[in-house]
N, C-alpha and C positions, 0 to 999 in steps of 0.2 A: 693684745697688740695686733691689728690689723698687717698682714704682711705686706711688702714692696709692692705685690703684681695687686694686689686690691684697693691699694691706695692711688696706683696708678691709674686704675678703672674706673674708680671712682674720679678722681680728677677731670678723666677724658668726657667720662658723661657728662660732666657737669658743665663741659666746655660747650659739648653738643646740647645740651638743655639748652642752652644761652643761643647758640646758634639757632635751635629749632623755632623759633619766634617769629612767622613770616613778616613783621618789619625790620626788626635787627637785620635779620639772613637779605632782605633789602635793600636795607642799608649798605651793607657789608658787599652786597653785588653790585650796587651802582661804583661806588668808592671804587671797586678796582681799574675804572676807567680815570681815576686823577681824581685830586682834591674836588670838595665840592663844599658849599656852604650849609645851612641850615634850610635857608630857601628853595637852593637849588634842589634838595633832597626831598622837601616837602610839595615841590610842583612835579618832580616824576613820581614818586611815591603813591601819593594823595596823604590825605589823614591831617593832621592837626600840626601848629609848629610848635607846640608845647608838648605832642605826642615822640615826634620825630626827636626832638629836643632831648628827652626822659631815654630814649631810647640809646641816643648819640652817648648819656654821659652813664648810661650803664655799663656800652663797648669803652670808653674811654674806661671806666675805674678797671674790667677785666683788662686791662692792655691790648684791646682789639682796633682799638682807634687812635689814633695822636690827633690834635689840633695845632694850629699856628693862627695867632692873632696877625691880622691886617686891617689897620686902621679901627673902623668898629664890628668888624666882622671876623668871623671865626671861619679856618675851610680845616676840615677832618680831611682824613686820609686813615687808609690801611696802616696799621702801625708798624706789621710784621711783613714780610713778604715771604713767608710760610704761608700765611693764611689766604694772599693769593692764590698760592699753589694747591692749598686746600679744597677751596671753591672751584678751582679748575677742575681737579681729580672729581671732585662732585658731581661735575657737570657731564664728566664723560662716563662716569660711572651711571647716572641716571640717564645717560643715552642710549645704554644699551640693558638697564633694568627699571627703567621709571614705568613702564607700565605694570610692572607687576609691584611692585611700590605700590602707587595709583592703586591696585585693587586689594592691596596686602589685607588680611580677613583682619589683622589682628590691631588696625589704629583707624580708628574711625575722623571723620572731619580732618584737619589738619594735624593737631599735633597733640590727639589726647587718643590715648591705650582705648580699645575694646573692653569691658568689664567684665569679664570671665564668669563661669558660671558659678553662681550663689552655692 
């Protein structure tokens, strides 16, 4: 039986897995400035609208994004407004340790681990 505080841990990673995706975490930063639609996300962004798309309805099944239909169009928005506050704390937390992030020995490129010794 897994105990409380490790299923908790497990959870949280898993939320950060989701987040660590630099277009999701994209996504996820544009949105806090108001709804936005498919389009609008894919001309700040770059990348594909079938990319942006895949990604919108990942945040939607974890409950990171809600949408509302208007007429033929879709706008997302932040679901939660924790998770605004999340990205905030991020941002000021990486204001005063993104460089050392940035050079951390132990996660190479973006978001894959170092491979430790054979």
């Amino acid at each position: 039986m897994i105990e409380e505080g490790e299923a908790a841990a497990r959870l949280a990673a898993k939320l950060f897995r989701g987040l660590a995706d630099p277009t999701r975490l994209g996504i996820l930063l544009a949105l806090q400035a108001g709804e936005m639609r498919v389009t609008d996300l894919t001309a700040g962004l770059g990348g594909s609208q079938a990319n942006v798309s895949g990604h919108l309805a990942c945040l939607k099944d974890c409950g990171l994004v809600a949408d509302r239909a208007q007429g033929r169009a879709n706008f997302y928005r932040l679901a939660r407004p924790e998770l605004a506050s999340l990205l905030h704390a991020a941002e000021h937390l990486l204001a005063g340790i993104g460089h050392q992030v940035d050079l951390c020995p132990n996660y190479s490129g973006c978001c894959e681990p170092v491979a430790g010794p054979a």
